[in-house]
C-alpha positions in Angstrom: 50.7 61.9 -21.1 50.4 58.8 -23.8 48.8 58.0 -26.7 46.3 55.8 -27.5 45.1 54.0 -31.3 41.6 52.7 -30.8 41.5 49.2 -32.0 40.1 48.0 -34.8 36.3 46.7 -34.2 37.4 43.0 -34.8 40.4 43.1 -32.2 38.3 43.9 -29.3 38.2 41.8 -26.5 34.4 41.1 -25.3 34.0 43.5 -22.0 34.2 41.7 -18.7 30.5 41.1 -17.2 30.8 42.6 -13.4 28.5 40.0 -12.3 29.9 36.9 -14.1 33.9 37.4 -14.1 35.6 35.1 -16.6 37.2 32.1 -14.9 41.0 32.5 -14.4 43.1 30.4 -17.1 44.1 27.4 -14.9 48.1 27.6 -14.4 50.7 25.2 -15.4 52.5 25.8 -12.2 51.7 26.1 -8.7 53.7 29.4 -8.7 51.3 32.0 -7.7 53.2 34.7 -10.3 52.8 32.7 -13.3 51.2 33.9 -16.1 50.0 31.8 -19.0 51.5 31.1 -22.3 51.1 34.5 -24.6 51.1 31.9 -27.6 47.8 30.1 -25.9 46.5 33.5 -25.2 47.6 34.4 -29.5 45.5 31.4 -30.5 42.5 32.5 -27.9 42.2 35.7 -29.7 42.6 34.5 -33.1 39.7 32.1 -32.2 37.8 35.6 -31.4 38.4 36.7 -34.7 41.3 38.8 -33.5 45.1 38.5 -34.5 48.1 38.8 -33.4 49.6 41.8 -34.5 47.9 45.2 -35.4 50.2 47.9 -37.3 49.0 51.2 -36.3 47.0 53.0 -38.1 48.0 56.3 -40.1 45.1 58.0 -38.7 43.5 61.6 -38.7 45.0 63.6 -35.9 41.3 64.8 -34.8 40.8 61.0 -34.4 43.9 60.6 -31.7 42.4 60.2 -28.0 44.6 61.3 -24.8 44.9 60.4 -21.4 46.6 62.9 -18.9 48.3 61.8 -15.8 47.1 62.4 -13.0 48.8 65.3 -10.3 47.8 64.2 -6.4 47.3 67.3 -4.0 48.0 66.1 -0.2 45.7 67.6 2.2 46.0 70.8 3.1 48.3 71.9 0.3 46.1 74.6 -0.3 46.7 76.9 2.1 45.4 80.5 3.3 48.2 82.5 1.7 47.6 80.3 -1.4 43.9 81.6 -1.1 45.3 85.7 -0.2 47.6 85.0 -3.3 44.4 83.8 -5.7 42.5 86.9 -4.6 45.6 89.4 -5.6 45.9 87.8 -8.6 42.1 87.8 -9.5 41.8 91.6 -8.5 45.3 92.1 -10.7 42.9 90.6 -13.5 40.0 92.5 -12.9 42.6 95.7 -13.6 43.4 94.6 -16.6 39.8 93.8 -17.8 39.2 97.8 -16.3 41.8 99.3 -19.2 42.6 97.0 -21.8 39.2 95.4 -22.1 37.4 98.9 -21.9 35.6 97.5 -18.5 36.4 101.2 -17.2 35.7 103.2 -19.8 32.4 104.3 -20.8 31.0 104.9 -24.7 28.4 106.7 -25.4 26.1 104.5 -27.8 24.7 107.4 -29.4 28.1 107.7 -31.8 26.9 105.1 -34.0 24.2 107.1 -35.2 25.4 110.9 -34.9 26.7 111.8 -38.4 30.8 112.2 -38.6 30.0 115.9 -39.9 27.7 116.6 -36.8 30.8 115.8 -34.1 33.7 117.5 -33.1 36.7 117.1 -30.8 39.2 118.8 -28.6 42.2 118.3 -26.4 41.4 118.9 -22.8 43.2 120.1 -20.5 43.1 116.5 -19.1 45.7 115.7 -22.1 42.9 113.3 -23.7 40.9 113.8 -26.3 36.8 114.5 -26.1 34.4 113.7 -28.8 31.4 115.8 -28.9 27.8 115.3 -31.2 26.8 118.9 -32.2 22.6 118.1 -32.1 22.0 118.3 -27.8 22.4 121.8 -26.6 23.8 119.8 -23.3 26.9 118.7 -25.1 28.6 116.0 -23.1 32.1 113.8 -24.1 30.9 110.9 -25.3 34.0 108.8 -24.3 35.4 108.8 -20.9 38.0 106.7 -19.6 39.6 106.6 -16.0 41.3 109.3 -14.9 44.9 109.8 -14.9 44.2 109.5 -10.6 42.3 106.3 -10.9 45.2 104.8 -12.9 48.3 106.0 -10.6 45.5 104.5 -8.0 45.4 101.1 -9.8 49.0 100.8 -10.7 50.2 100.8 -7.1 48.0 99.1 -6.0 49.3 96.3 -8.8 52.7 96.9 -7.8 51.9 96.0 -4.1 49.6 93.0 -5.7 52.8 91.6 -7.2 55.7 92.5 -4.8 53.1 90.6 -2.2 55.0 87.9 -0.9 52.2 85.0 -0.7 51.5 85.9 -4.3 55.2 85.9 -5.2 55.7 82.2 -3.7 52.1 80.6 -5.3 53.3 82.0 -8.6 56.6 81.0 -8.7 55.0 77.0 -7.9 52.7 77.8 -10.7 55.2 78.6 -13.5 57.4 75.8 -11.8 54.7 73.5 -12.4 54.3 74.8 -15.7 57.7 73.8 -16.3 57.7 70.4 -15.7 54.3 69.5 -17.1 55.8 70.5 -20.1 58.9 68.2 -19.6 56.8 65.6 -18.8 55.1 66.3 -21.7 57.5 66.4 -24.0 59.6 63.5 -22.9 56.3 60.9 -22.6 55.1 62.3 -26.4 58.1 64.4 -28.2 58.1 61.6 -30.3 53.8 61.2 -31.0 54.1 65.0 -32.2 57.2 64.4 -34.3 54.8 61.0 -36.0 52.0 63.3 -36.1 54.0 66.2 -37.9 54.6 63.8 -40.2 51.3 62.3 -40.9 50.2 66.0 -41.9 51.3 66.0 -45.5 51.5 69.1 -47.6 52.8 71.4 -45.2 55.9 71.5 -43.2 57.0 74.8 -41.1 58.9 76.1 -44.1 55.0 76.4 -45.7 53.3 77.4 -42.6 52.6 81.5 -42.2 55.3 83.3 -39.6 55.1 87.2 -39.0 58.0 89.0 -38.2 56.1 91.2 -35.4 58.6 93.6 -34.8 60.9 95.5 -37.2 62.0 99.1 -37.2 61.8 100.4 -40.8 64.6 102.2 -40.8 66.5 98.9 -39.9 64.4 96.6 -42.2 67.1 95.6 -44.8 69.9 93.5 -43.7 73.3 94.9 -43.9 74.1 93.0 -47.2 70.7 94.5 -49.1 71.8 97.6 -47.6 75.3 97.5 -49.6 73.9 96.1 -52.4 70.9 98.8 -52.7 73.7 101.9 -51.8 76.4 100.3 -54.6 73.3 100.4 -57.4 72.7 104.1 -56.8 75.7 105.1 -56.8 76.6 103.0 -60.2 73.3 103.6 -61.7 72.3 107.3 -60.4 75.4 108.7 -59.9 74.3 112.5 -60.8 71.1 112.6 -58.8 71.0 115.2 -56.8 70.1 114.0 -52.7 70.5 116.8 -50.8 68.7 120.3 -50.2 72.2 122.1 -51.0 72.2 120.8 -54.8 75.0 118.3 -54.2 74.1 115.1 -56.2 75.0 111.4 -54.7 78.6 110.9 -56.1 79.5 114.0 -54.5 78.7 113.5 -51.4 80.4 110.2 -51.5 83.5 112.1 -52.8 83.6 114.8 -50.5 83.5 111.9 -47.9 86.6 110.3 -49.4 83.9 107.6 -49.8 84.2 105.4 -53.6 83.0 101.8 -55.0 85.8 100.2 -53.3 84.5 101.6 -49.4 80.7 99.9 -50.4 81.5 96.8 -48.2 79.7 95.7 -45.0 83.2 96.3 -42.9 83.4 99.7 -44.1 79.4 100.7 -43.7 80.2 100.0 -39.6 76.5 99.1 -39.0 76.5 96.2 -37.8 76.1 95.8 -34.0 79.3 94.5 -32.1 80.3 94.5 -28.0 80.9 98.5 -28.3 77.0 98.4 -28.6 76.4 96.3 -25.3 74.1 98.5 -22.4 75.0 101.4 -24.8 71.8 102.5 -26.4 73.8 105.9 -27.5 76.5 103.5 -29.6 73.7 101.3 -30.9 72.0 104.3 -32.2 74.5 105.7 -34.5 74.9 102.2 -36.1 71.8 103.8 -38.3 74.2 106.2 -39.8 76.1 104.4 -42.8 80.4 105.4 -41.8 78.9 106.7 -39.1 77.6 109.5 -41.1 74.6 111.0 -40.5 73.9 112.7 -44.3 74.2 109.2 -45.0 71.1 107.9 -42.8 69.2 110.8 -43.8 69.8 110.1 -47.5 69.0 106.4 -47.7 66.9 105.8 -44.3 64.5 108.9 -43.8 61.4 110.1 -45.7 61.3 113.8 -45.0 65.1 114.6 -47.5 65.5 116.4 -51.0 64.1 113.4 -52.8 61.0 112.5 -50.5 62.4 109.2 -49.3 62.4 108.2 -53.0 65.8 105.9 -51.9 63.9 104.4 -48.7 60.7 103.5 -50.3 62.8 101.8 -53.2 65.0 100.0 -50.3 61.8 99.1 -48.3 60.1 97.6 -51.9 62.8 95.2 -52.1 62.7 93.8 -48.7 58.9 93.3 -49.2 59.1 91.7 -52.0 61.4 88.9 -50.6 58.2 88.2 -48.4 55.6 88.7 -51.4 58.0 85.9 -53.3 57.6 83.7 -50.1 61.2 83.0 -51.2 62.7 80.5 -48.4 59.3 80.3 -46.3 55.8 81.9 -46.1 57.0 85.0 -44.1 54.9 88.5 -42.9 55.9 91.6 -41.7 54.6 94.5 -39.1 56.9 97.6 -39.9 56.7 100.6 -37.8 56.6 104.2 -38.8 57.8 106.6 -36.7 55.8 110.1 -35.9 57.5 111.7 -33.0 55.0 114.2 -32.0 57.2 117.2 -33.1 55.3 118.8 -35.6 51.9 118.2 -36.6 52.3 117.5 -40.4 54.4 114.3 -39.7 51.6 112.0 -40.0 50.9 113.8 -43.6 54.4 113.4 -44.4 54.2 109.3 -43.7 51.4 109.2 -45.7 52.5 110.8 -48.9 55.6 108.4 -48.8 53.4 105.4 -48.0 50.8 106.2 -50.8 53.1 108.3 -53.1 52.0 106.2 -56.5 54.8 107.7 -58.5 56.7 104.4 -56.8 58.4 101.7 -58.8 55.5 99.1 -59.2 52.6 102.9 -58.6 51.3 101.1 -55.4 53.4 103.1 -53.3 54.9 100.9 -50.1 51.8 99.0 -49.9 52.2 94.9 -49.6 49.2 92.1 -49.0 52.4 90.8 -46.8 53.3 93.8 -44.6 50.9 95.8 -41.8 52.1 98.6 -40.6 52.8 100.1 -37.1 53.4 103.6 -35.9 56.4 103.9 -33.4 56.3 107.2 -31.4 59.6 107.4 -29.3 59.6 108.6 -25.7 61.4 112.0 -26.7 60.2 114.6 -24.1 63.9 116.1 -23.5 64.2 117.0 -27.2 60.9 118.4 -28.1 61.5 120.5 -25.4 65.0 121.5 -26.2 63.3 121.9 -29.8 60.8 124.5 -28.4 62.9 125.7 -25.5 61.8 129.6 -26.5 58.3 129.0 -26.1 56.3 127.5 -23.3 55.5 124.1 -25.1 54.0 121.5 -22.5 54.0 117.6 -22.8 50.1 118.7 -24.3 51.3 120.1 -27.4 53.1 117.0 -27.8 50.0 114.8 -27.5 48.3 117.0 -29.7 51.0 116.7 -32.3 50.6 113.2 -32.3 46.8 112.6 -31.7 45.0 115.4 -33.5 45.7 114.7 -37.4 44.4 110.9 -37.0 41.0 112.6 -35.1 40.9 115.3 -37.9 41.2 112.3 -40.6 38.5 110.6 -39.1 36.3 113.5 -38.5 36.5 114.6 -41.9 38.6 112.2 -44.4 37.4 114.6 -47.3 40.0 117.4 -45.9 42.8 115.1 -44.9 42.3 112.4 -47.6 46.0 110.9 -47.1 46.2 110.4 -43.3 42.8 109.2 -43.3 43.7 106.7 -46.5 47.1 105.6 -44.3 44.7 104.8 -41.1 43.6 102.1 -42.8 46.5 100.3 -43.3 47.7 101.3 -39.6 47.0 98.0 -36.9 49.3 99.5 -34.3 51.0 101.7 -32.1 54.2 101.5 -30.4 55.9 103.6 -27.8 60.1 103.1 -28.0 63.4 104.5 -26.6 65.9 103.5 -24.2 63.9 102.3 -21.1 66.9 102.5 -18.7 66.9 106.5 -19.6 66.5 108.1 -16.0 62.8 109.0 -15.4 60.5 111.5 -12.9 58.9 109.3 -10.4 55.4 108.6 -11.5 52.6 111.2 -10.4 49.1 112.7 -11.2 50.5 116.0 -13.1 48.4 116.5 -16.7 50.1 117.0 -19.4 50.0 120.8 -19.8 52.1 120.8 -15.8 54.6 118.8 -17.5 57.1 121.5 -19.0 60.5 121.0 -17.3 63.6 119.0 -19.1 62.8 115.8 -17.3 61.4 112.7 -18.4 58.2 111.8 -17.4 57.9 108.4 -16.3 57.4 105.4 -18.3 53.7 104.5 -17.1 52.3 107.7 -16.8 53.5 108.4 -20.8 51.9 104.8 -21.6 48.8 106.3 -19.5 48.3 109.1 -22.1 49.3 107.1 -25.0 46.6 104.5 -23.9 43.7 106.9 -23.2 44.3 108.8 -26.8 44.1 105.6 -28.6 41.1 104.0 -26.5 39.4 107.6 -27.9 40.5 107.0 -31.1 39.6 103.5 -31.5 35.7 104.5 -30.1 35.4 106.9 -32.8 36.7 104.9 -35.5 34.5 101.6 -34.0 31.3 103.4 -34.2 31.9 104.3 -37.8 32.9 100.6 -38.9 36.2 101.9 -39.5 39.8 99.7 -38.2 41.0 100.4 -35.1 44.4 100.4 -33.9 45.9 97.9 -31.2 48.2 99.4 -28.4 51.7 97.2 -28.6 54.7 99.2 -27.0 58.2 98.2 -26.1 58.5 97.0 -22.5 60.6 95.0 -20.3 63.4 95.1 -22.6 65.7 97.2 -19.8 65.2 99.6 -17.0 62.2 99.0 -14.4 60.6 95.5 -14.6 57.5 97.9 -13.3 57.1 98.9 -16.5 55.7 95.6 -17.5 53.4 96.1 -14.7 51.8 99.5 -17.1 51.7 97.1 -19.9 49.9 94.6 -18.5 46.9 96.8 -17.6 47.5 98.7 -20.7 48.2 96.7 -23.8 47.4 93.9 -26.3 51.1 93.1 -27.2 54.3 94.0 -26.2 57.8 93.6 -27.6 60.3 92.2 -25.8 59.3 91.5 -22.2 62.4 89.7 -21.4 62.2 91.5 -17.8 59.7 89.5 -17.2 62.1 86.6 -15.8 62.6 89.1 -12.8 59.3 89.4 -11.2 57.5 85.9 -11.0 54.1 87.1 -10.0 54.0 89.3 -13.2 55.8 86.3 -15.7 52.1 84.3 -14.2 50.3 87.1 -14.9 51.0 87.1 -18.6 50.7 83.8 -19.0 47.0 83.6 -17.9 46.4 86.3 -19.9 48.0 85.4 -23.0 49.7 88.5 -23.8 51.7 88.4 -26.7 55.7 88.8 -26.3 57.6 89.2 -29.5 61.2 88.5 -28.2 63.8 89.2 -30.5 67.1 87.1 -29.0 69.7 88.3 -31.6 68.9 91.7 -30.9 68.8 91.3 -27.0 72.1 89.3 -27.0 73.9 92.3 -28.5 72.0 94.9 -26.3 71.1 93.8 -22.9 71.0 89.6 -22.5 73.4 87.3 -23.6 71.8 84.7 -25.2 73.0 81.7 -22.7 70.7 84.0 -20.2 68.0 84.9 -22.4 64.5 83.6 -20.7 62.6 82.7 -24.0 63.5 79.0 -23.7 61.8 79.3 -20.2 58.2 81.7 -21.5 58.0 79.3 -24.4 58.3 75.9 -22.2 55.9 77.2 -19.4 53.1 78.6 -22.2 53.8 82.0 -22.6 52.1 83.3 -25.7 55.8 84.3 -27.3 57.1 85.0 -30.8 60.7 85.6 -32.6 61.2 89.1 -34.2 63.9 90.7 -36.0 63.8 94.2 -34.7 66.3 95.5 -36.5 67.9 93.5 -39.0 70.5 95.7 -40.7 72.3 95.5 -36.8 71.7 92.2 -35.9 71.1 89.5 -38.7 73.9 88.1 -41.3 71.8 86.8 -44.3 69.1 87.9 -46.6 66.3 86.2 -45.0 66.4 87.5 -41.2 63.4 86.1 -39.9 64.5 82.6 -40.6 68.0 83.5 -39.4 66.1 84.2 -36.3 64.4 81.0 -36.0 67.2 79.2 -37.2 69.6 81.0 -34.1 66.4 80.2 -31.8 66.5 76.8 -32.8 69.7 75.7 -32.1 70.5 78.1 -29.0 66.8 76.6 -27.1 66.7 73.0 -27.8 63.4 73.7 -29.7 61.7 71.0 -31.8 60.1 71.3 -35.1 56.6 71.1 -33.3 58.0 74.1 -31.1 58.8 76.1 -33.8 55.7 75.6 -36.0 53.8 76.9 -32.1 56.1 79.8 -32.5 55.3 80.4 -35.7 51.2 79.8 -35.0 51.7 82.8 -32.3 53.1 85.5 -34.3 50.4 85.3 -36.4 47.8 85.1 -33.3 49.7 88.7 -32.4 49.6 90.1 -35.6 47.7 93.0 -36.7 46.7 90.9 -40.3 42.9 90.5 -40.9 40.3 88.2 -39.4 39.8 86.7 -42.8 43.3 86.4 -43.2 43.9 84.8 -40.1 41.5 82.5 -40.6 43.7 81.5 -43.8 47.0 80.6 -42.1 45.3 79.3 -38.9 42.0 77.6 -39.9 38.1 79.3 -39.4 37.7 78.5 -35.6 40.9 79.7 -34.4 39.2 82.2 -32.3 37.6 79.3 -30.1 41.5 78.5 -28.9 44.6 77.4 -29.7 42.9 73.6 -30.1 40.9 74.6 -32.8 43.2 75.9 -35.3 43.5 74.0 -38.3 46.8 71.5 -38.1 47.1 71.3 -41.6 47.3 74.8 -41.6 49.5 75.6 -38.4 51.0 72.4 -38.4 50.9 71.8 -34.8 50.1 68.3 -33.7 46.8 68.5 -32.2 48.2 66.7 -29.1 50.5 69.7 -28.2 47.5 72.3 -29.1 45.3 70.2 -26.6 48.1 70.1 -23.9 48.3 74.2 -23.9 44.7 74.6 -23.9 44.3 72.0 -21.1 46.7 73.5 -18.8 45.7 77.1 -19.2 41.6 76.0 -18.6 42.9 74.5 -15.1 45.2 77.8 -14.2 42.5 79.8 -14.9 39.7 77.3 -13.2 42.0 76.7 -10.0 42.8 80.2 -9.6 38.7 81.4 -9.1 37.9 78.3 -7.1 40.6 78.7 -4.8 39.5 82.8 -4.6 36.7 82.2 -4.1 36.8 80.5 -1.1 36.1 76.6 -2.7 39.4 75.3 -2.6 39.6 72.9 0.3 35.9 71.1 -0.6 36.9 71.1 -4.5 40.2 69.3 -3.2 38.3 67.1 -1.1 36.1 65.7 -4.1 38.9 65.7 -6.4 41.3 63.7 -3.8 38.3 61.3 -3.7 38.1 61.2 -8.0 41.8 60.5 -8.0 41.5 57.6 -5.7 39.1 56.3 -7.8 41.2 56.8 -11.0 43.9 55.5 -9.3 42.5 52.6 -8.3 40.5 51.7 -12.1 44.2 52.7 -13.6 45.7 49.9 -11.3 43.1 47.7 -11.8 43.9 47.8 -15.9 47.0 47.0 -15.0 46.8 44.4 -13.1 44.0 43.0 -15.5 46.1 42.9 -18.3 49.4 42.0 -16.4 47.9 38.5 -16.2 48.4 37.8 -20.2 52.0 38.8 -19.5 54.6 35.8 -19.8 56.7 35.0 -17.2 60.0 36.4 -16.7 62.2 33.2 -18.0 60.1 33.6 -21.4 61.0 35.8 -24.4 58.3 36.2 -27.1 57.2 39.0 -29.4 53.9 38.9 -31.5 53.8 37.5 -34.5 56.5 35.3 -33.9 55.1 32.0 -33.7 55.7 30.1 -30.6 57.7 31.2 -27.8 61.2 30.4 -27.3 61.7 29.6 -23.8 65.6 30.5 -22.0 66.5 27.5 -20.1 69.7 28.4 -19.4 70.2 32.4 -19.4 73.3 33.9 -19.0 72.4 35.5 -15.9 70.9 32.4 -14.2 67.0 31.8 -13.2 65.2 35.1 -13.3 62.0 34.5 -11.2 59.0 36.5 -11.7 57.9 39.4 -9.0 54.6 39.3 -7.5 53.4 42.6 -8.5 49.9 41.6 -6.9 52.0 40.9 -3.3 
């Protein structure tokens, strides 16, 4: 890759007439590698109304012009596994288009004109919920998805797709290639994006928009805002009475042996250290302040004796770091958590979320937070919950599903719920994914009443086909819908990424992904969002010497930095930057990486298309090259590179599976030559103005000084043309 600055209209040389070549400059020497004086050829082109030297300009970085270098493909490197590989991965794309893209599902376009009072719904037996119009006597569903049995159909035939080894092998030489077009590229223009960074004045990566994708709310405060916040109460509300049996704050601390001096960061044992490492179990009770668990449910939960009066106070002030912009221009996507245990858990987030009675009587509502619901993969204790009754993974579903369909349905009964949905962008599905699992199968829901976990894609399955229903509903009434952005790849099966990929926008994590090559392609040609959160994985499951981001970002890999949980994992008050600042110095990344980073957390966010439009530019829908620089700050030359490559992935991979790969290699061998031969031929044109080896000049320098007598003797000239 190189740069190029036009030249200024008066510094053009006139074009070379192919019919009438210019006379070759007669040489002073019989030496056939001689080249004429540059000071002759200085005084030629001042004569042309040129000059000497040009400084170049500071221009506008929609004004720069590339060239791209060129990669030869010998004959026959495309071969017929490389054609069986394309095929697998276009049919692996054509999944993904079936049940994230809605390709498979079928809408009946009569909901945008049935009334909300005239429908109704119910939770089948199928575990998935139907939406009915009351007018036709013949009552059908009006949004149907695949079956549980076409999806256990799809996803192993996926799995087989991607074990495959021809289409292990052609996408382990793609993401190589990835690789070191992006070396290439970085070492031939690291230093035109850092001049172009430069030339964008008024922004700088501490100005441009970041969202911190991935936070657990309980978690959301560092460890020092967390000690600060619990020292206040206890100073300032000493007599407040926290739990159900009438014992106020200072009490509890005293009958804990607990005082002022024990408010330290050492003493609150939450921070995550190596007893946490592949123990999910120890990493979990780091929520409880000395290791407490009235604690957690005093300060951290919203369903105690003061209606999470304590956590919506705590929460305020972490939001309203990012409402200060105070370091940077920062965002946040909190999560929620409704475990499906009872139904009147999403009521109870929505009070807290809404409650006006709030310092500042907008409840935990911020222009600079969207909120996510997490619901955790905890099968084993709802049942243990409800062991005296013959509760089925259905009930669950219906827990969890049925208030947001009732708040939809009829927002004048359930006016809370359906006032939180709007402020909802997401869901996420968490937990330990190295837990043991059932092996995946085509039971519904109301089968599924033993102890054991069901398995990790078949739970995404139902999860999925709820929220496709939900979403169908809530589209046909102009109302937001809710993206699908689970936990994957963190641990356990890298098959779980496999379920994500057909499943979701977004996923957090995904660090598996460096263990299944065909999959790692997969996302990238897809785009799907990673939000990778290396402080958190380092303590948990990867070290950060053998963390892959470095490798996702490099290859194209539409990645983000996240916090997850910040009270565990981060050191400072601002953990976002922390993050970056960690990510920075552990991966080599440069300024111009880290403003890309930045550009694609909010790309995966759940913020507005208005909004986006603010922090990326109007047409950043059309592609990564037409976000606004001065916006994203992102050179425009490292914008275009991204786009490039991932046009000729995805253009390569349909030719070649469909059968056009050797004639499209043909004419492009032919194209090359040709390029080739013009590049060569510029070369060699201009080679000819070049002095001769014994002769040291620079522009603008007058006449040459000629070395008569170098150091090194008489260097003689190569024949380049020989």
């Amino acid at each position: 890759d190189g740069h190029r600055t036009p030249p200024a209209p008066s510094s053009i040389r006139p074009t070379k007439s192919a019919e009438e070549p210019p006379a070759p400059p007669p040489p002073k020497s019989p030496k056939p590698h001689h080249m004429p004086n540059p000071y002759e050829r200085a005084k030629r082109r001042d004569e042309l109304g040129g000059s000497v030297h040009h400084p170049a300009p500071r221009e506008d970085p929609t004004a720069l012009s590339f060239t791209r270098s060129l990669m030869f493909y010998g004959h026959g490197s495309i071969t017929e596994e490389n054609a069986r590989a394309c095929v697998n991965l276009q049919e692996a794309r054509d999944m993904r288009k079936k049940y994230f893209m809605q390709k498979g599902c079928r809408i009946d376009e009569r909901m945008k004109t049935i009334p909300l009072s005239s429908m109704r719904y119910k939770m089948a037996d199928s575990g998935i919920a139907e939406i009915y119009g009351l007018p036709w006597p013949d009552t059908t569903n009006m949004v149907k998805v695949p079956s549980i049995f076409d999806f256990m159909t799809d996803y192993n035939r996926l799995k087989a797709i991607i074990q495959d080894g021809a289409t292990r092998s052609f996408s382990f030489q793609r993401l190589q290639l990835l690789s070191s077009a992006f070396k290439t590229h970085n070492i031939a223009n690291g230093q035109v994006e850092n001049e172009a960074q430069s030339r964008l004045l008024g922004t700088d990566f501490y100005r441009t928009h970041k969202c911190d994708n991935h936070i657990h709310l309980a978690a959301a405060a560092s460890g020092k805002q967390f000690v600060d916040f619990v020292r206040d109460k206890l100073e300032n509300e000493p007599d407040t009475v926290v739990l159900e049996e009438g014992d106020t704050l200072k009490e509890v601390f005293d009958k804990a042996g607990l005082d002022a001096d024990h408010l330290t960061i050492d003493a609150f044992n939450v921070l995550a250290d190596y007893s946490v490492y592949q123990r999910f179990d120890n990493f979990n009770s780091k929520y409880s302040p000395f290791k407490l668990a009235q604690m957690r449910r005093i300060f951290l939960k919203v369903d105690n004796h003061i209606q999470g009066r304590y956590f919506a106070e705590l929460t305020k002030r972490v939001l309203a770091r990012h409402e200060m912009n105070k370091g940077h221009a920062s965002l946040a996507e909190m999560r929620l958590s409704v475990y499906g245990m009872e139904r009147h858990e999403w009521l109870q987030n929505a009070k807290w979320v809404l409650n006006k009675d709030w310092e500042g009587g907008n409840g935990v509502i911020s222009p600079k937070n969207k909120w996510l619901v997490q619901i955790p993969r905890l099968w084993r204790i709802f049942k243990n919950k409800h062991k005296e009754s013959a509760k089925s993974f259905h009930d669950m579903l219906e827990n969890i599903f049925g208030p947001i369909i009732e708040a939809t349905l009829e927002p004048e009964k359930h006016p809370e719920v359906a006032e939180l949905l709007t402020h909802i962008v997401g869901i996420d599905s968490v937990d330990d994914e190295g837990n043991p699992e059932a092996p995946c199968n085509c039971h519904s829901p109301k089968e599924w009443t033993g102890t054991e976990n069901p398995a990790y894609a078949w739970q995404l399955y139902y999860l999925w086909a709820n929220i496709k229903v939900v979403n169908a509903l809530r589209s046909s009434k102009g109302l937001n819908t809710i993206a699908f952005r689970p936990h994957a790849g963190e641990t356990g099966d890298v098959m779980h990424l496999a379920a994500t990929y057909m499943l979701c926008e977004s996923i957090n994590h995904g660090i598996n992904l460096d263990k299944q090559v065909s999959l790692q392609y997969l996302y990238y040609l897809d785009q799907i969002g990673l939000s990778v959160a290396p402080l958190s994985n380092h303590f948990l499951f990867r070290k950060m010497k053998d963390n892959p981001f470095s490798k996702f970002f490099r290859r194209g890999l539409n990645v983000a930095l996240s916090t997850d949980d910040p009270l565990l994992f981060h050191m400072s008050d601002d953990p976002l930057l922390e993050e970056y600042s960690v990510a920075r110095a552990n991966f080599d990344l440069s300024m111009t990486d880290m403003c890309e980073i930045a550009r694609n957390s909010i790309l995966q966010s759940g913020f507005s298309d208005e909004e986006k439009k603010e922090w990326l530019g109007k047409h950043y829908k059309r592609g990564v090259k037409h976000c606004d620089v001065l916006k994203t700050h992102v050179p425009l030359i490292r914008a275009k590179f991204r786009a490039e490559h991932l046009a000729l992935e995805h253009m390569m991979l349909k030719l070649i599976a469909n059968g056009k790969g050797e004639g499209v290699l043909k004419m492009m061998m032919a194209q090359f030559q040709e390029s080739r031969d013009a590049h060569r031929s510029i070369l060699f044109d201009n080679f000819i103005d070049v002095p001769d080896g014994d002769t040291v000049w620079k522009a603008g320098q007058g006449n040459p000084t000629t070395l008569e007598n170098s150091d090194d003797g008489d260097v003689e000239a190569t024949d380049t043309k020989k």
